[in-house]
C-alpha atoms as a printed R data frame, in Angstrom:
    type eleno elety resid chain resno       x       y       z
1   ATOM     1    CA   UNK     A     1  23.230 -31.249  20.209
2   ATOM     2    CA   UNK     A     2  21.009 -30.259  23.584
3   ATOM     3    CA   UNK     A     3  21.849 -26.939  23.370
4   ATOM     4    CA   UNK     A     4  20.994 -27.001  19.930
5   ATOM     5    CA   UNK     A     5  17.629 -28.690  20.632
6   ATOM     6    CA   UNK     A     6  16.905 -26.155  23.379
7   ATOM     7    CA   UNK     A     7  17.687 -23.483  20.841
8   ATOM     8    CA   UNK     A     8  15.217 -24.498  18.382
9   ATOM     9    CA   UNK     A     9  12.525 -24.802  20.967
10  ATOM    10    CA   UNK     A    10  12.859 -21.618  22.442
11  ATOM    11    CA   UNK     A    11  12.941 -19.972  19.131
12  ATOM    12    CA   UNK     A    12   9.613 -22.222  17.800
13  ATOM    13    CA   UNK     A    13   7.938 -20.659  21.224
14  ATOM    14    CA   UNK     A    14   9.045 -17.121  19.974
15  ATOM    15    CA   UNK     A    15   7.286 -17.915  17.065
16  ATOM    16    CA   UNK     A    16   4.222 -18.988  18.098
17  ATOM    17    CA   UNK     A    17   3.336 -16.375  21.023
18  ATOM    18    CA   UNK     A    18   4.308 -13.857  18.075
19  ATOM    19    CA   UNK     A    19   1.740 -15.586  15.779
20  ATOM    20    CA   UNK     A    20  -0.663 -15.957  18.803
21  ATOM    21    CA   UNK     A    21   0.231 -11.728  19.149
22  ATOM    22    CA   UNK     A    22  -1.475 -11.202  15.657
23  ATOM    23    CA   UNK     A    23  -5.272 -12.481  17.069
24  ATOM    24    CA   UNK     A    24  -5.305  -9.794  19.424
25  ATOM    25    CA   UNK     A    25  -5.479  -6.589  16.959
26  ATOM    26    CA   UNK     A    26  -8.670  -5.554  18.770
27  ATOM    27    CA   UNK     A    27  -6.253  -4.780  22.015
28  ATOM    28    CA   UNK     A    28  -3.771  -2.678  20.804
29  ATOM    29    CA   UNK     A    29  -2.708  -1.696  16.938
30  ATOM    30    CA   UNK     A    30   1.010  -2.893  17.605
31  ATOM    31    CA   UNK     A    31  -0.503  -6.826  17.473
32  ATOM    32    CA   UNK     A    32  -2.019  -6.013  14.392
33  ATOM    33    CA   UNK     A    33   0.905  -5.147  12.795
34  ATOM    34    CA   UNK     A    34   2.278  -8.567  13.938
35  ATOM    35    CA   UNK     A    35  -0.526 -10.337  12.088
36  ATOM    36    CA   UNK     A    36   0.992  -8.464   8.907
37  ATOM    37    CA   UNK     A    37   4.025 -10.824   9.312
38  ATOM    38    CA   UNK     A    38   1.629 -14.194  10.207
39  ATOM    39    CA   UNK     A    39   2.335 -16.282   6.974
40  ATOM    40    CA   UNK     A    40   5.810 -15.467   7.048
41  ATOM    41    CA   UNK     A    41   6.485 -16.330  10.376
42  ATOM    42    CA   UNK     A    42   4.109 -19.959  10.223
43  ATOM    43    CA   UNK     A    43   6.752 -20.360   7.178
44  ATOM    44    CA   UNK     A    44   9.391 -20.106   9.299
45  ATOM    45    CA   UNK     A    45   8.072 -22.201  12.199
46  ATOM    46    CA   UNK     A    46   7.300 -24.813  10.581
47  ATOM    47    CA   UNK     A    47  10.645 -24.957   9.072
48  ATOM    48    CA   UNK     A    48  11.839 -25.069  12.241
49  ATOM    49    CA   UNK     A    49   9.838 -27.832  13.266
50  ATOM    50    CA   UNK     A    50  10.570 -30.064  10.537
51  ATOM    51    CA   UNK     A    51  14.295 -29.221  11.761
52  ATOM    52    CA   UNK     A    52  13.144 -30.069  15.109
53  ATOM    53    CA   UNK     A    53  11.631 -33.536  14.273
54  ATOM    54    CA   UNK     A    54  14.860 -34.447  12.609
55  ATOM    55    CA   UNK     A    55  16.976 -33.957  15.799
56  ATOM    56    CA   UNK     A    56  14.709 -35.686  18.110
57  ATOM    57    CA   UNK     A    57  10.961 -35.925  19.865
58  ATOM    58    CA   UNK     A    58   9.401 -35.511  16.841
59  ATOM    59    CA   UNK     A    59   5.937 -35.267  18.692
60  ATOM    60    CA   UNK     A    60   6.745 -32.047  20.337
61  ATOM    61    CA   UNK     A    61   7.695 -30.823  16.339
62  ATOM    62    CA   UNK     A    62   4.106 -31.766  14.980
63  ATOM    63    CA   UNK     A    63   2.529 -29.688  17.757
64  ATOM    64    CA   UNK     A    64   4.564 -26.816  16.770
65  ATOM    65    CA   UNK     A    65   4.124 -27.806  12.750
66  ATOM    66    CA   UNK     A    66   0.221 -28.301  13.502
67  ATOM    67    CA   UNK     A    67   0.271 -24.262  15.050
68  ATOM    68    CA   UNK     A    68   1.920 -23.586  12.109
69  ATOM    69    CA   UNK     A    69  -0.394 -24.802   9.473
70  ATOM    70    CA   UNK     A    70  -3.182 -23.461  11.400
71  ATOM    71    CA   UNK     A    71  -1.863 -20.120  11.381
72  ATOM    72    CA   UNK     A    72  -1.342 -20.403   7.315
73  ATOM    73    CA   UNK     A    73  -4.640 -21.411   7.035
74  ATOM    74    CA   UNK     A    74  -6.032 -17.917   8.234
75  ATOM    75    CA   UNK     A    75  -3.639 -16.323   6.260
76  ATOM    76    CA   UNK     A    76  -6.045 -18.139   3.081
77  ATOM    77    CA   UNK     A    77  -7.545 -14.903   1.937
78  ATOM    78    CA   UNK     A    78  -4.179 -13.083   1.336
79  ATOM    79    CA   UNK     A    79  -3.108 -15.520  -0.497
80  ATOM    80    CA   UNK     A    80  -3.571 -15.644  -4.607
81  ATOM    81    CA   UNK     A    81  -5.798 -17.997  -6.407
82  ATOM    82    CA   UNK     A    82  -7.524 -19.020  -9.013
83  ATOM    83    CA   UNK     A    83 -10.748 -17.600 -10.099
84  ATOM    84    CA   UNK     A    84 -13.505 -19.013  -8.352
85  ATOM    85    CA   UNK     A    85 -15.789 -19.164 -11.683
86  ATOM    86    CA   UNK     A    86 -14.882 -21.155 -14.885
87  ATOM    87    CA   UNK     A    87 -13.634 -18.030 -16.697
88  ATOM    88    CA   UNK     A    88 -14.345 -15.499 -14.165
89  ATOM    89    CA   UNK     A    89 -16.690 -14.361 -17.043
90  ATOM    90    CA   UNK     A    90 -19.598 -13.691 -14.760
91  ATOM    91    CA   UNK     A    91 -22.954 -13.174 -16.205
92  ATOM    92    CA   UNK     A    92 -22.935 -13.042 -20.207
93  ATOM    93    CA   UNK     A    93 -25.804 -10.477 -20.473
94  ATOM    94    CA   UNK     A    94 -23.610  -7.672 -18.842
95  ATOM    95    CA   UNK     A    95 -20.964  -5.504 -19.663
96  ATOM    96    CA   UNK     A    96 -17.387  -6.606 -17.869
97  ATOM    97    CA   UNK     A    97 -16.052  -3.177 -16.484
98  ATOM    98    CA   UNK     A    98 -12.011  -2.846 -15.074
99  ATOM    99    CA   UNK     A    99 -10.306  -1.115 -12.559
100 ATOM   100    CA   UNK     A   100  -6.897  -0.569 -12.020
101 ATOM   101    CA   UNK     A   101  -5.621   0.324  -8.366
102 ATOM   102    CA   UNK     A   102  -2.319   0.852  -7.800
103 ATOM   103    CA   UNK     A   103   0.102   3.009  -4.971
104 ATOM   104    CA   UNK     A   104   2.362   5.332  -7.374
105 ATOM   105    CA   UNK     A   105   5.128   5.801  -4.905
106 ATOM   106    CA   UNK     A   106   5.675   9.414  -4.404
107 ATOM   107    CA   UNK     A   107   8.994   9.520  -5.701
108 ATOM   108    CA   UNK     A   108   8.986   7.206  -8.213
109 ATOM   109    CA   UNK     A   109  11.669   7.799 -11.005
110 ATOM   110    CA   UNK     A   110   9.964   6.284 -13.775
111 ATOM   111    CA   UNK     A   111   6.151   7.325 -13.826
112 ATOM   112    CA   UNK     A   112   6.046   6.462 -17.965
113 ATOM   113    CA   UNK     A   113   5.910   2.788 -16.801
114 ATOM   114    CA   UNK     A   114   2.497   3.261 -15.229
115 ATOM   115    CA   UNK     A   115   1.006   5.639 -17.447
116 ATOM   116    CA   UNK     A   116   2.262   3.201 -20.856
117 ATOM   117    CA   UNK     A   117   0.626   0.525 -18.535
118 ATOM   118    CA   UNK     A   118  -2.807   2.433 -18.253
119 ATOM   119    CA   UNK     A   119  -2.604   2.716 -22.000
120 ATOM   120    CA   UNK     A   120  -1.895  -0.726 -22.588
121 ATOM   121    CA   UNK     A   121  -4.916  -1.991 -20.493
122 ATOM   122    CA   UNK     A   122  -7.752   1.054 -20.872
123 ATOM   123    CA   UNK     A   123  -9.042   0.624 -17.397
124 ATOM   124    CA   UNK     A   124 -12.977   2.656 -16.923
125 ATOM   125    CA   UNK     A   125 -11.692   3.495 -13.612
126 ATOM   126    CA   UNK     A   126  -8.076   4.264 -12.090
127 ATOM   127    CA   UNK     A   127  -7.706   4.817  -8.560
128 ATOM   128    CA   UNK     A   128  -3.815   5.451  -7.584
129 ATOM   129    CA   UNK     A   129  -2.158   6.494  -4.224
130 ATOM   130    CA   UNK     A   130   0.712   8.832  -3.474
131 ATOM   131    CA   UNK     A   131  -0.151  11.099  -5.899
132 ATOM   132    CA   UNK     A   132   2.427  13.904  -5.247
133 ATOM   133    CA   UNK     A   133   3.503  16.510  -7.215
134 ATOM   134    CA   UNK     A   134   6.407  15.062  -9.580
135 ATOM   135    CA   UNK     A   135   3.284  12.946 -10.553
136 ATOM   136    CA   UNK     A   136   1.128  15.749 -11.858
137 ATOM   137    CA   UNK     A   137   3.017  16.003 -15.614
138 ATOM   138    CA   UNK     A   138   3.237  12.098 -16.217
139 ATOM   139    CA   UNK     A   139  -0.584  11.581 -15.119
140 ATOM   140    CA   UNK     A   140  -1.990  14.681 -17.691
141 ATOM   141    CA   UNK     A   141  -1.683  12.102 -20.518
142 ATOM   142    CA   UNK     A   142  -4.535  10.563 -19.121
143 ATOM   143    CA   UNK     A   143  -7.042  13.676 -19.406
144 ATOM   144    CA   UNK     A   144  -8.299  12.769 -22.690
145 ATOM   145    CA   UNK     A   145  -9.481   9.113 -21.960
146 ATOM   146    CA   UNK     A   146 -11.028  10.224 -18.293
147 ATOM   147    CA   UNK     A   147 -13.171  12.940 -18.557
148 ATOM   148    CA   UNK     A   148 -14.422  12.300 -14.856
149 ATOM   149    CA   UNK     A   149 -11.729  12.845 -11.950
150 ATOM   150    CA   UNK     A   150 -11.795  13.448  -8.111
151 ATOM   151    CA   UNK     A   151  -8.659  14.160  -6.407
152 ATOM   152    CA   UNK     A   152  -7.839  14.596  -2.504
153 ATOM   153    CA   UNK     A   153  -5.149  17.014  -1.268
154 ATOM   154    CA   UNK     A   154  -1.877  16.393  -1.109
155 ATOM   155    CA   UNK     A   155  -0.339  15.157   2.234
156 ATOM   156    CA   UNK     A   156   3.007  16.442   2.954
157 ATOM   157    CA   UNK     A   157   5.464  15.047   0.000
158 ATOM   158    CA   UNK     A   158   3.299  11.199   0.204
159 ATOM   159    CA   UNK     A   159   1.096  13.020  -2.116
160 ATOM   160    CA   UNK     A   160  -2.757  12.262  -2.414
161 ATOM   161    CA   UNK     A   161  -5.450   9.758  -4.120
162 ATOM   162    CA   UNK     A   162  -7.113  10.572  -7.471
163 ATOM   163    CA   UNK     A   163  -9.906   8.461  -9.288
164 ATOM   164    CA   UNK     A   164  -9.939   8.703 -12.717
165 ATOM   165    CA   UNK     A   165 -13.244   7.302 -14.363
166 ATOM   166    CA   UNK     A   166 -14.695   7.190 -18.133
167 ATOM   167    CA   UNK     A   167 -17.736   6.912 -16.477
168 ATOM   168    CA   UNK     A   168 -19.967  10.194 -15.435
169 ATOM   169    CA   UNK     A   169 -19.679  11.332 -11.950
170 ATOM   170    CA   UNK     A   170 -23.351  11.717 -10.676
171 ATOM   171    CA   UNK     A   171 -22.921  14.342  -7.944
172 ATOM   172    CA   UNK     A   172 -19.990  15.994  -5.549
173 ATOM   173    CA   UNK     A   173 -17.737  14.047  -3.980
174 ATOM   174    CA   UNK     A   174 -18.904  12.272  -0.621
175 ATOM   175    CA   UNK     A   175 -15.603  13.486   0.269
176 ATOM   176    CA   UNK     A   176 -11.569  12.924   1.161
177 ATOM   177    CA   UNK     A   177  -9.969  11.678   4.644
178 ATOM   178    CA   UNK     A   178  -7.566  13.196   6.806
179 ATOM   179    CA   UNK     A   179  -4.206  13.104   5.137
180 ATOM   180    CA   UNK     A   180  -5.530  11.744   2.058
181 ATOM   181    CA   UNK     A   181  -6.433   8.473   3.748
182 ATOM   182    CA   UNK     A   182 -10.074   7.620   1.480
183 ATOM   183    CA   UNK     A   183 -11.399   9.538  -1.726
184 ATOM   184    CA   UNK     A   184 -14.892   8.317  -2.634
185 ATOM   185    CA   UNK     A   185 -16.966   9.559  -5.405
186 ATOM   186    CA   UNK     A   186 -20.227   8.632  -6.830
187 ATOM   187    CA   UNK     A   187 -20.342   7.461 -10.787
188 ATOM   188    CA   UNK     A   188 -23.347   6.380 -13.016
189 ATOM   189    CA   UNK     A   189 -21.937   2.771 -14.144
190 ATOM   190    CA   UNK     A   190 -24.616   0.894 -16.379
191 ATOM   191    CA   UNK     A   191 -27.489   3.123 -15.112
192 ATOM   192    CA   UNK     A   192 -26.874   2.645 -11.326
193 ATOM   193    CA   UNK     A   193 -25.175   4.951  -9.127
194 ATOM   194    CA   UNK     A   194 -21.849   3.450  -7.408
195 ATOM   195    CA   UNK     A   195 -19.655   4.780  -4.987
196 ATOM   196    CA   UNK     A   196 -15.851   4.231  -6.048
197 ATOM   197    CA   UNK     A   197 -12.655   4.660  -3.801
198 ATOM   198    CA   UNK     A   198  -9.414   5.195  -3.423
199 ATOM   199    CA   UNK     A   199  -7.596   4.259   0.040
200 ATOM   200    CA   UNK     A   200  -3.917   4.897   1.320
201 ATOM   201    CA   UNK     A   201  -4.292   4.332   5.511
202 ATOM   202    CA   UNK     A   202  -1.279   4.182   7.226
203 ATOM   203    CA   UNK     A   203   0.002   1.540   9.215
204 ATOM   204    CA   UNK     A   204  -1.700   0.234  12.106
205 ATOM   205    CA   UNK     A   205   1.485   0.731  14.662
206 ATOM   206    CA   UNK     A   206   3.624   3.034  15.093
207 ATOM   207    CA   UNK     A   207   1.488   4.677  12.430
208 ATOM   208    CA   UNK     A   208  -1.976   5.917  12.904
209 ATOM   209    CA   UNK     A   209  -3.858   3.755  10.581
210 ATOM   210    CA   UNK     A   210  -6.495   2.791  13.190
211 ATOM   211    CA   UNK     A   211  -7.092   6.508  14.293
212 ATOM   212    CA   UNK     A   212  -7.234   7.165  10.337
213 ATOM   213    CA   UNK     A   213 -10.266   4.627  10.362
214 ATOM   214    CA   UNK     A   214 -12.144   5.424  13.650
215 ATOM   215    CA   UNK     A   215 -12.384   8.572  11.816
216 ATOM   216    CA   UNK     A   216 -13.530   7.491   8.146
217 ATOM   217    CA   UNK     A   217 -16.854   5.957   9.911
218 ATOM   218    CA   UNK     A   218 -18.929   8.973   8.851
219 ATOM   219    CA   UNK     A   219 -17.627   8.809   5.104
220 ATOM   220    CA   UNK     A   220 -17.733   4.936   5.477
221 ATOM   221    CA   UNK     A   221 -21.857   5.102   6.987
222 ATOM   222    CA   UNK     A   222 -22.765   7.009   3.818
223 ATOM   223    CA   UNK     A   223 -21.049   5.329   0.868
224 ATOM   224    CA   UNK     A   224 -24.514   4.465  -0.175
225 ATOM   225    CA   UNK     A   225 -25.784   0.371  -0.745
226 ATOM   226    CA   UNK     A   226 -23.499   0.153  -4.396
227 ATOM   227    CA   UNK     A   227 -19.920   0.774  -3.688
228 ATOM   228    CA   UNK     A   228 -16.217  -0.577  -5.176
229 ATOM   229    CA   UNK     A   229 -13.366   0.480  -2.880
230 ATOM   230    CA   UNK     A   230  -9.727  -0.316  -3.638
231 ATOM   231    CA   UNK     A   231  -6.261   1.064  -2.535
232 ATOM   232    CA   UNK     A   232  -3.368   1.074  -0.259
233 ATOM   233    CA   UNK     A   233  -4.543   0.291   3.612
234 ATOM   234    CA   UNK     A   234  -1.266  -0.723   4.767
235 ATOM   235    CA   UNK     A   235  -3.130  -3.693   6.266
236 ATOM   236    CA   UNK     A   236  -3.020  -7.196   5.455
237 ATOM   237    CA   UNK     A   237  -6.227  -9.022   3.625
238 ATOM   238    CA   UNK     A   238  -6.532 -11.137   7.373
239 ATOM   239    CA   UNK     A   239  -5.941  -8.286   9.886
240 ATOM   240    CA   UNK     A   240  -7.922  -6.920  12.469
241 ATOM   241    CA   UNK     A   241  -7.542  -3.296  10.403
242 ATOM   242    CA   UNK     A   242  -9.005  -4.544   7.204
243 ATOM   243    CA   UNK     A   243 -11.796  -6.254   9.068
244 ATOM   244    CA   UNK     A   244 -13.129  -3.073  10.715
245 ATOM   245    CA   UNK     A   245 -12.495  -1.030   7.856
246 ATOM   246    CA   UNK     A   246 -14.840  -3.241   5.856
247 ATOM   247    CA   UNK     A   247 -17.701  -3.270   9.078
248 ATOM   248    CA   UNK     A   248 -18.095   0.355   9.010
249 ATOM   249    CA   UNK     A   249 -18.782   0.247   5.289
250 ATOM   250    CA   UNK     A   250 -20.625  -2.786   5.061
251 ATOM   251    CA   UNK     A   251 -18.501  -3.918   2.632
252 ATOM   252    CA   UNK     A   252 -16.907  -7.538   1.500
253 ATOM   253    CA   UNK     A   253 -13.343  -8.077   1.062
254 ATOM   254    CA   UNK     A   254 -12.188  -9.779  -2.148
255 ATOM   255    CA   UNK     A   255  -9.779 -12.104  -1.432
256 ATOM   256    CA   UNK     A   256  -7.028 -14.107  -3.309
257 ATOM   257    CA   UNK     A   257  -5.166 -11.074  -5.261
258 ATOM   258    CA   UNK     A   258  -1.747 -12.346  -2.839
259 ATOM   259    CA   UNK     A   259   0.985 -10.252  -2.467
260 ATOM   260    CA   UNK     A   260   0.916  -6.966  -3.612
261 ATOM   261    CA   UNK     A   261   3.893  -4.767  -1.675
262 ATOM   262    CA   UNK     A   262   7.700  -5.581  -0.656
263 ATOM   263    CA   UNK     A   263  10.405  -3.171   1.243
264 ATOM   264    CA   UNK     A   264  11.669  -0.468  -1.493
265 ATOM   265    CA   UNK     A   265  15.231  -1.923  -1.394
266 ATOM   266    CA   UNK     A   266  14.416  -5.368  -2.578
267 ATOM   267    CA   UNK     A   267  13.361  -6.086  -6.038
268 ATOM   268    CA   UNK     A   268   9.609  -5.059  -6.898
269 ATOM   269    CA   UNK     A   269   9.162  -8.571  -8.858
270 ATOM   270    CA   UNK     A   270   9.847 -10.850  -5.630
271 ATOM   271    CA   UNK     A   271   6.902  -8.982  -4.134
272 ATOM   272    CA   UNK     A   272   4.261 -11.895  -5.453
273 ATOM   273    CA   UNK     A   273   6.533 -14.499  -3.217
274 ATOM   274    CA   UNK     A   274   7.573 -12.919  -0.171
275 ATOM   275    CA   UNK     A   275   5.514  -9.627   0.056
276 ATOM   276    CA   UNK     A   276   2.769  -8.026   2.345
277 ATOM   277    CA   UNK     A   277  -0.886  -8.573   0.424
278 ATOM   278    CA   UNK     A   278  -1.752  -4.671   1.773
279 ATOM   279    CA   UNK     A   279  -3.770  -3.449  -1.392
280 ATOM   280    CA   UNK     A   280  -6.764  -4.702  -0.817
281 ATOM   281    CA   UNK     A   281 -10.213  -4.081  -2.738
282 ATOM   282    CA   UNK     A   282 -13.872  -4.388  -1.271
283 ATOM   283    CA   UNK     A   283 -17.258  -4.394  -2.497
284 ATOM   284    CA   UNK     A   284 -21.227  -3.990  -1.967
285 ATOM   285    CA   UNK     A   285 -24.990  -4.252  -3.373
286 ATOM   286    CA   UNK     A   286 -24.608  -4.341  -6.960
287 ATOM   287    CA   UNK     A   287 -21.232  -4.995  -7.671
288 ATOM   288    CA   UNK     A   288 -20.042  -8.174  -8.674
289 ATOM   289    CA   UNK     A   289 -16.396  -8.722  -8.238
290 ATOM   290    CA   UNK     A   290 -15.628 -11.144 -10.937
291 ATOM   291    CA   UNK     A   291 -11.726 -11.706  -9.960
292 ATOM   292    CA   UNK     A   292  -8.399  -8.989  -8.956
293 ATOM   293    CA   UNK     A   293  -4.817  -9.974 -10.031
294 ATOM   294    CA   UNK     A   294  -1.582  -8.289  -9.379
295 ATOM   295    CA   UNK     A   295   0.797  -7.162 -12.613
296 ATOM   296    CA   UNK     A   296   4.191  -7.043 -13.335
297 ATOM   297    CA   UNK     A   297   5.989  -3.898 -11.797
298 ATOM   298    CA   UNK     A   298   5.794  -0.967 -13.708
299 ATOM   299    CA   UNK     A   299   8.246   1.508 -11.090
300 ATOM   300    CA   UNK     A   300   6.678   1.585  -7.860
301 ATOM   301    CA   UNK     A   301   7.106  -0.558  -4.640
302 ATOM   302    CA   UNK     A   302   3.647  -2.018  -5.039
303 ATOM   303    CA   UNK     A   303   2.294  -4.419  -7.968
304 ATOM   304    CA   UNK     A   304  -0.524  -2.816 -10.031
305 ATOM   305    CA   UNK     A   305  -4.059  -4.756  -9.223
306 ATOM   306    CA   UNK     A   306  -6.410  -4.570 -11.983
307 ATOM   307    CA   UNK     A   307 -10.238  -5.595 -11.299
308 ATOM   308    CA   UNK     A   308 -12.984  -7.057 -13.107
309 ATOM   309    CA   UNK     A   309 -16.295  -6.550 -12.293
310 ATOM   310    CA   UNK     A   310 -20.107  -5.899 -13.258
311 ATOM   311    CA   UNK     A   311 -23.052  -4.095 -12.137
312 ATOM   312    CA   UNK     A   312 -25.355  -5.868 -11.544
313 ATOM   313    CA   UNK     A   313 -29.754  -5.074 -12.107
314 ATOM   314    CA   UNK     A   314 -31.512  -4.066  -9.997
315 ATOM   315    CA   UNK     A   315 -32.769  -7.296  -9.138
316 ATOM   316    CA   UNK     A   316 -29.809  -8.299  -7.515
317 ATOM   317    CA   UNK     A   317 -28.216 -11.581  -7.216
318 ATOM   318    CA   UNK     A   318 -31.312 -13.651  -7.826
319 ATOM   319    CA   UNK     A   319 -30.840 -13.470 -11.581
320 ATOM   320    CA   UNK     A   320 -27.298 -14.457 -11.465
């Protein structure tokens, strides 16, 4: 039973200098990556601890549990929830506008899923990830309900971001990121120009995710004061990642969409449970996030997100 006891402590230590790991994704991009991982691991430690408590000293177990909840607590904005408003109807003298964000997954055998899906709902704006090749045929059935499109290159066989939009694009494209990474275009929604994007950043370690956003700053500085911004950043809603990627735009993140991505080789559907909340979606000046929910899957390792939102006067938020 000591050696069992000595076990668990060690391992609840583990735990919490891992946890503890994930606050320092200003230092290096391999502790951001840990914070990806936060809730799940304060699940697990304070599993542990309630083990702990059971076998003996429970005060040592509540420190440990206490760490535990604290950690979850941070992990809040990843987290889904309830609309904020009664209705998430938002003001009732403006138009309610929808996007739909969602990473296709390059090689996704059943692209009719997404594109009966897009039907179904009749987003104004699409903005979809991993946009490779084998995706090209599926996605033309589109062209006759979005008129206005802006694509970024390929990268290798991942493919590259596309925003589709019934709504008039007001001028060229600010422009695309290095391997695809951010495609932002300007669109005339309710008479006021706003910058929409697509995202797919890699990880922050081993990938290059933070190297991918050190050099977005430019595109980020001159989104203009009206922007939406949604995608795949590879980054959790809490990490240091997501944090700067939002500075350098001036942008807010929306929280409470939860969960949107889980490992290819488990099912798609326990993704809302046990997945990473890495398609995130951001906004500034005029719009007016209302609320973001994942979908069911329709064929790709990450759940579909579909936005509601207005544009809001130019008076701004003091007629709200």
């Amino acid at each position: 039973m000591s050696f069992l006891r000595t076990l668990l402590l060690l391992a609840m230590l583990a735990l919490t200098l891992a946890i503890a790991a994930g606050f320092l994704g200003a230092v290096h991009p391999a502790f951001d990556t840990a914070a990806h991982f936060r809730a799940h691991l304060a699940v697990v430690l304070l599993a542990l601890a309630c083990l702990r408590s059971v076998l003996r000293r429970p005060i040592v177990a509540a420190a440990f549990a206490v760490v535990a909840f604290a950690a979850a607590v941070t992990c809040a904005p990843g987290l889904p929830r309830e609309p904020e408003r009664d209705g998430a109807t938002g003001r009732a003298d403006l138009p309610v506008h929808t996007l739909l964000q969602m990473n296709l997954l390059f090689n996704n055998r059943t692209p009719e899923r997404f594109v009966a899906e897009v039907e179904r709902l009749k987003p104004d704006i699409v903005t979809v990830e991993e946009v490779s090749r084998r995706w090209r045929q599926p996605l033309e059935k589109l062209g006759s309900a979005y008129a206005y499109r802006y694509r970024c290159p390929e990268w290798a066989t991942r493919g590259g971001v596309t925003i589709y939009s019934r709504f008039e694009m007001t001028q060229d494209p600010t422009g695309c990121g290095a391997y695809a990474s951010l495609g932002v275009a300007r669109f005339m929604i309710d008479g006021r120009p706003i910058t929409i994007g697509a995202v797919h950043l890699r990880w922050p370690w081993p990938a290059s995710g933070p190297k991918q956003i050190g050099e977005l700053a430019p595109i980020l500085a001159g989104i203009g004061p009206d922007a939406l911004i949604a995608g795949d950043f590879n980054a959790t809603t809490w990490s240091h990642s997501i944090r700067r990627f939002a500075r350098l735009g001036g942008l807010t993140v929306h929280g409470g969409i939860g969960p949107t991505w889980l490992w290819e080789g488990l099912p798609t559907w326990l993704a809302r449970w046990i997945g990473l909340p890495i398609d995130n979606v951001m906004s500034k000046g005029a719009v007016d996030i209302l609320d973001a929910k994942t979908l069911p899957p329709v064929g790709s390792d990450h759940l579909p997100v579909l936005v509601r939102f207005q544009v809001l006067p130019a008076a701004g938020p003091a007629g709200k």
